[in-house]
VEXDREN-2710 file (C-alpha; in Angstrom, 1 decimal):
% VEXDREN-2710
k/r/px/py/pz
1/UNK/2.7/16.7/21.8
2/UNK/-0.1/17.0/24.5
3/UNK/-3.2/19.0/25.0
4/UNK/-2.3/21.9/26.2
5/UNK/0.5/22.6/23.1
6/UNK/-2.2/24.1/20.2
7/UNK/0.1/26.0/18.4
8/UNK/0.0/23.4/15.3
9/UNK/-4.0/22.7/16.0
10/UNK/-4.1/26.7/15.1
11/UNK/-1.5/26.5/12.5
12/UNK/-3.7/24.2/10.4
13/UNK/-7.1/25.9/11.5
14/UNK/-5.2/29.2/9.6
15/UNK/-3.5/27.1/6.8
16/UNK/-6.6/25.5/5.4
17/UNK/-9.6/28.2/6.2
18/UNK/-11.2/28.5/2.8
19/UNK/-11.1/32.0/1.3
20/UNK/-11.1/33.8/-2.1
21/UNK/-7.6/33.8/-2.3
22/UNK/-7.0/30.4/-1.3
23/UNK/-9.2/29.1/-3.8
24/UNK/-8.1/31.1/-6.2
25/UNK/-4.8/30.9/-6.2
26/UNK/-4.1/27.4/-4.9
27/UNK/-6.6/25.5/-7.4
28/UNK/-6.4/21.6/-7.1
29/UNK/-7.0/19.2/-10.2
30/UNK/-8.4/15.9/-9.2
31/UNK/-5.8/12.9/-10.5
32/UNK/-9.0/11.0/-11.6
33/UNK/-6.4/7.5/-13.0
34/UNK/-5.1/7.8/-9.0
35/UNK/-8.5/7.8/-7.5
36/UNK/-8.4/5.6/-4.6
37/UNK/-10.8/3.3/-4.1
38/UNK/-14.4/3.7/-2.9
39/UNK/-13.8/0.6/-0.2
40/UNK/-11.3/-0.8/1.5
41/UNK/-10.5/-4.4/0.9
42/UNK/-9.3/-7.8/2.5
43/UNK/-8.5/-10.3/-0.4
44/UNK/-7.8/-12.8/1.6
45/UNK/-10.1/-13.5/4.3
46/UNK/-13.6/-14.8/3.6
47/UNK/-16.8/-12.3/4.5
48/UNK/-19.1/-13.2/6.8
49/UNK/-23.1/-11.8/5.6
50/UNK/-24.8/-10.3/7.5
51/UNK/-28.5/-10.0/7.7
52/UNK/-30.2/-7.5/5.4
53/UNK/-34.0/-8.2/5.9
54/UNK/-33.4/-7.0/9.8
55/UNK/-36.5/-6.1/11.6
56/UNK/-37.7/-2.5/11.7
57/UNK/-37.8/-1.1/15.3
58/UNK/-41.5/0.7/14.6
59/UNK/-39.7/3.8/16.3
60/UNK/-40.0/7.2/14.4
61/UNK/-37.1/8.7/13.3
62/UNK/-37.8/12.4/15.3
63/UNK/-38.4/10.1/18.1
64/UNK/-35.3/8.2/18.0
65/UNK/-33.0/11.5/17.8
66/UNK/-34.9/13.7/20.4
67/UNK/-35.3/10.4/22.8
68/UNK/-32.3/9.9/25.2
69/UNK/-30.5/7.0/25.2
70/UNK/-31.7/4.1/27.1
71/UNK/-30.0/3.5/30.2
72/UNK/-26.9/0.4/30.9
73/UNK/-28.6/-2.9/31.6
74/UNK/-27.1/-6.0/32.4
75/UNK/-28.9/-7.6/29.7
76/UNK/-28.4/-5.0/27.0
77/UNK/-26.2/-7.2/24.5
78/UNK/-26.9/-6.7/20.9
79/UNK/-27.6/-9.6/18.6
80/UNK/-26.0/-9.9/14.8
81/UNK/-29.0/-8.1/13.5
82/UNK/-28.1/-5.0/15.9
83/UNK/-25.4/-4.5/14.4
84/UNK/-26.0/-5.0/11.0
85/UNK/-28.7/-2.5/11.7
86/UNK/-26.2/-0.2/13.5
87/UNK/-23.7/-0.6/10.5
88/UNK/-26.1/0.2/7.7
89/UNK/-27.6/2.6/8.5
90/UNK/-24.8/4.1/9.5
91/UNK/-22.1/3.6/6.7
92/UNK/-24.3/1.2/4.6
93/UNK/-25.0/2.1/0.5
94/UNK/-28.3/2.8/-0.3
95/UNK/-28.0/4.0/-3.0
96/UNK/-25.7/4.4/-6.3
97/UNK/-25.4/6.5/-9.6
98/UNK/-23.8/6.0/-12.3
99/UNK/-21.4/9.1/-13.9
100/UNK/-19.2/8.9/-17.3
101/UNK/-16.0/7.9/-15.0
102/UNK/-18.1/4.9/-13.3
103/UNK/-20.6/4.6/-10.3
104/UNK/-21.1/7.1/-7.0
105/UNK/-22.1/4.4/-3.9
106/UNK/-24.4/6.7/-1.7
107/UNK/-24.1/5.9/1.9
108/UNK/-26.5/6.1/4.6
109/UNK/-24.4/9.2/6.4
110/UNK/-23.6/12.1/4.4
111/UNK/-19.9/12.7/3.6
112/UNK/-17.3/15.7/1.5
113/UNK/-16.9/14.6/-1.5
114/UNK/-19.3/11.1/-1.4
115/UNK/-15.9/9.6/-0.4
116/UNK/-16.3/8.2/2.9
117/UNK/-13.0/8.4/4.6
118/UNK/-14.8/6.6/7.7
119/UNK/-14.1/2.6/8.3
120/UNK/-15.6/0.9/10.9
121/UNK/-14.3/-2.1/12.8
122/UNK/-16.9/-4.0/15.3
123/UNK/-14.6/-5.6/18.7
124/UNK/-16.6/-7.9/20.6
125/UNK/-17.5/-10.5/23.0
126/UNK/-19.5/-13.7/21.8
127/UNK/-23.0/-12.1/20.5
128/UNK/-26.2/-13.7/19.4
129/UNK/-24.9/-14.8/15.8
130/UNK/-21.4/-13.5/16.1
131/UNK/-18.4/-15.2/17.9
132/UNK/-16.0/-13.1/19.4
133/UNK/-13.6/-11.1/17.5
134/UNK/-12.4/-8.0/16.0
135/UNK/-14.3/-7.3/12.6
136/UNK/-14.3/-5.1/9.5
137/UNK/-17.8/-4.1/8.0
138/UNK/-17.1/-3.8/4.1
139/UNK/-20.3/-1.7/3.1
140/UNK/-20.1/-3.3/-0.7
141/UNK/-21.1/-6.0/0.3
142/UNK/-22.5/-5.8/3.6
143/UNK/-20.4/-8.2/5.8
144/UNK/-17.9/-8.1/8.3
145/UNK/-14.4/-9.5/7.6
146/UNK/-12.6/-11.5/10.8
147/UNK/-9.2/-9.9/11.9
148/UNK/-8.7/-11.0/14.8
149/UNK/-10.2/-14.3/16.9
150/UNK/-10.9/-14.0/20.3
151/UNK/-12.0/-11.1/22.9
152/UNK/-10.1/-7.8/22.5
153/UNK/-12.1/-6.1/24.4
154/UNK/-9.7/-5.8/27.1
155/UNK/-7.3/-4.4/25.1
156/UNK/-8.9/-1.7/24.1
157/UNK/-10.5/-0.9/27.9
158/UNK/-6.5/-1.0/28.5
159/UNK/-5.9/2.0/25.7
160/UNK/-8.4/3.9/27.6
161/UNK/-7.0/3.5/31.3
162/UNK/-10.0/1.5/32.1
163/UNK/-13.0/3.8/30.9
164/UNK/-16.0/2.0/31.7
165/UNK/-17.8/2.5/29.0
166/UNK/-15.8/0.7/27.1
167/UNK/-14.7/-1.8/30.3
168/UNK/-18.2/-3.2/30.6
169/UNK/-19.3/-3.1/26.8
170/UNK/-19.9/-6.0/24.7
171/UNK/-19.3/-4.5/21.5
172/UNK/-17.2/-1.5/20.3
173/UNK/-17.0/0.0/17.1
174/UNK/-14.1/1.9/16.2
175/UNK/-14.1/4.9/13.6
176/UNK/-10.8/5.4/11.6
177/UNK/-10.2/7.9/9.4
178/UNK/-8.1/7.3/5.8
179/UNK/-6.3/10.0/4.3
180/UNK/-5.9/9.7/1.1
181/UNK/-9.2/8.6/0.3
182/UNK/-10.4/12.2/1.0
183/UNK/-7.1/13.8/0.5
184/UNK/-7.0/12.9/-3.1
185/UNK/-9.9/15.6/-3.6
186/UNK/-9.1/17.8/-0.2
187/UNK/-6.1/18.0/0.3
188/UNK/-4.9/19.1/3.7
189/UNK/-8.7/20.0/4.5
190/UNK/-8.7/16.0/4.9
191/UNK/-7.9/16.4/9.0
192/UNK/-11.1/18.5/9.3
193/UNK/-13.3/16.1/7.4
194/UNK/-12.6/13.6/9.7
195/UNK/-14.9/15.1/12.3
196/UNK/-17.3/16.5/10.3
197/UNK/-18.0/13.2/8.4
198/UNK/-17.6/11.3/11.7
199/UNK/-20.3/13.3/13.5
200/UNK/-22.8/12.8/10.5
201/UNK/-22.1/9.2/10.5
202/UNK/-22.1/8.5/14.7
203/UNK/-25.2/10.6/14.8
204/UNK/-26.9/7.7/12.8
205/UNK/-25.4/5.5/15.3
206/UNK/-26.8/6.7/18.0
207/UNK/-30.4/7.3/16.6
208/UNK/-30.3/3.7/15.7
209/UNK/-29.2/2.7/19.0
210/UNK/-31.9/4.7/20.8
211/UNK/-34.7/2.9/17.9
212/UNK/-33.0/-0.6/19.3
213/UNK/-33.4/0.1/22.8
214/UNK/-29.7/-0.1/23.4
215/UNK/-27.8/2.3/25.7
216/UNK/-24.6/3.9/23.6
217/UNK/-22.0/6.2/24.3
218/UNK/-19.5/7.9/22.4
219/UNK/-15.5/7.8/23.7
220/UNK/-13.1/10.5/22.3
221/UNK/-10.2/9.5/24.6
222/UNK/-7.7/6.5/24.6
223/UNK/-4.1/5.7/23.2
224/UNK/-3.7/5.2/19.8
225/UNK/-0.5/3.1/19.8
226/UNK/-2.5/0.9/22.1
227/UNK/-5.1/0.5/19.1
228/UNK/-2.7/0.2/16.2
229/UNK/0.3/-1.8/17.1
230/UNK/-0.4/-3.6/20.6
231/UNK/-3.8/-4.2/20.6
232/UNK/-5.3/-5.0/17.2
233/UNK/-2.7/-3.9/14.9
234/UNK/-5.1/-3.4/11.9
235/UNK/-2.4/-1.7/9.0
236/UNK/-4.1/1.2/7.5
237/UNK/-5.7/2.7/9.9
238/UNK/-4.1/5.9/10.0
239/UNK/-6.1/7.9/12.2
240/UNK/-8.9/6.0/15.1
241/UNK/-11.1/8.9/15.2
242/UNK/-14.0/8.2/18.0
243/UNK/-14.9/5.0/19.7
244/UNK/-19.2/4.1/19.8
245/UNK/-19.7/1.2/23.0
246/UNK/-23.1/-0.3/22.1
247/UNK/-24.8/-2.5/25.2
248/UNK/-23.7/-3.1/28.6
249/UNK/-22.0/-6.2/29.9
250/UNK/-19.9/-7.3/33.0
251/UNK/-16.3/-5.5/33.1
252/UNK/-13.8/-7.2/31.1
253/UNK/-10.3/-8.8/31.9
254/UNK/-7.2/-6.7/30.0
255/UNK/-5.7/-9.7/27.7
256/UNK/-3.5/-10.1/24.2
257/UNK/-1.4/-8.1/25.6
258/UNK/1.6/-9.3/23.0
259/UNK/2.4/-8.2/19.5
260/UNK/-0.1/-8.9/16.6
261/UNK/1.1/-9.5/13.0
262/UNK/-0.3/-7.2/10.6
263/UNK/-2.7/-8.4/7.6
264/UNK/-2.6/-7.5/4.1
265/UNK/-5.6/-5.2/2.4
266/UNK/-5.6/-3.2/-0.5
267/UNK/-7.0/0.7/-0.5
268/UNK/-6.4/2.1/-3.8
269/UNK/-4.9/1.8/-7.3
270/UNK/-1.8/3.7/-5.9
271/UNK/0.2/3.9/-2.9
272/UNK/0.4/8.0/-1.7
273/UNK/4.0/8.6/-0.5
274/UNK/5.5/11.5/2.0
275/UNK/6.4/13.2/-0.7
276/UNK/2.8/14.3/-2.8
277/UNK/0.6/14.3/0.6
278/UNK/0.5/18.6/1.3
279/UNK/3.0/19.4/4.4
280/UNK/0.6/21.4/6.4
281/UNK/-1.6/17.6/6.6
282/UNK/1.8/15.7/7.1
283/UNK/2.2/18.2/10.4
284/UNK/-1.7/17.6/11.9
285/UNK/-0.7/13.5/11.8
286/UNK/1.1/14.6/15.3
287/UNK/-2.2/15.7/16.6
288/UNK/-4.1/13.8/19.0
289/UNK/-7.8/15.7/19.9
290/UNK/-9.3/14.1/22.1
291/UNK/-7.1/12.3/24.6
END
């Protein structure tokens, strides 16, 4: 399926529009013992802090989202503490509540549900206070878990056909989407949630960017078998939604190149199968906007 070939894009749009008699006659009772869980886990692999008291940047927060984005410089590499300043603010808690069933973690972007669908996975060079590597941020506990050792970077400039935004970028952060941790509650309304909590969450992104002084950019297009079978190979990520470049660096080298073994995480108390997820979201999984 390309582009040009919308006929399922509309078919969706149609088959989950909200309406009296949708809601009415096709009412959903959330499964609360299935509820998946709030974060996805590593078991295995050790997290790496990062820092929490990270210097504010003294910019205002109307300034930082009406300013544009500083411009590429050689010497625009972010440090540890930009990202952990990136990530919090972005999909960091900061906040929680308590409810009969157990606790609500708040996050710093608003999402449906208070589910937050959105994971985020750093790829980088060698940073102030971070060796290269591709990393997963676990907002529970604010830290990043090491996938994968070594620069990737090329890898993904490779699933992009050399975009060089992403070619001359020190770090990249990559937005995946996980069904059935919004599913659960939505349903086949999950595929739109994906951009809509997304765009909350890289709008904090780029407003903390701006507050940094680091140029950022946003990249919709690249191949996702590239992403999740030759170049990283992180299981479970079901959907890479968006791409955000922070920095600007010299243009990388296209490298691992071979096959990566996968790892073992754990996402909720039970596995979804073909068979309960609704077949109108089973169809969008062929969709690829963006590319």
């Amino acid at each position: 399926m390309n582009n040009r070939e919308i006929q399922a894009a509309w078919e969706y749009h149609d088959g989950t529009k909200h309406s009296y008699w949708s809601i009415h006659n096709h009412p959903h009772f959330l499964d609360w013992a299935n509820r998946p869980l709030p974060f996805k886990i590593y078991p295995k692999i050790e997290p790496l802090p990062l820092p929490r008291n990270v210097p504010q940047t003294g910019v205002a927060v109307l300034s930082a989202i009406s300013e544009p984005v500083p411009s590429s410089r050689a010497d625009s590499v972010p440090g540890v503490q930009d990202l952990a300043r990136i990530l919090y603010f972005s999909a960091g808690i900061t906040k929680q509540r308590a409810y009969p069933g157990g606790e609500i973690y708040f996050r710093a972007a608003a999402c449906t549900g208070a589910l937050y669908e959105i994971e985020l996975y750093v790829v980088s060079n060698d940073l102030p206070g971070l060796d290269a590597g591709v990393y997963h941020f676990n907002a529970a506990d604010v830290s990043l878990r090491l996938l994968r050792q070594g620069d990737f970077r090329g890898s993904l400039a490779q699933a992009t056909a050399m975009e060089p935004a992403v070619a001359h970028a020190p770090a990249t952060i990559i937005c995946s989407g996980t069904y059935w941790r919004n599913a659960w509650k939505y349903q086949a309304r999950t595929y739109r949630h994906f951009g809509w909590d997304n765009g909350t969450l890289l709008a904090n992104m780029l407003a903390v960017s701006a507050a940094s002084g680091l140029p950022a950019e946003i990249v919709l297009g690249f191949v996702d078998a590239e992403v999740n079978r030759r170049s990283i190979w992180i299981r479970g990520v079901r959907f890479p939604c968006v791409w955000y470049r922070s920095g600007a660096h010299r243009r990388v080298r296209c490298r691992h190149r071979e096959r990566l073994p996968r790892l073992a995480w754990r996402q909720s108390r039970f596995h979804s199968t073909r068979s309960n997820i609704p077949p109108c979201l089973r169809c969008t999984t062929r969709l690829r906007l963006g590319l």
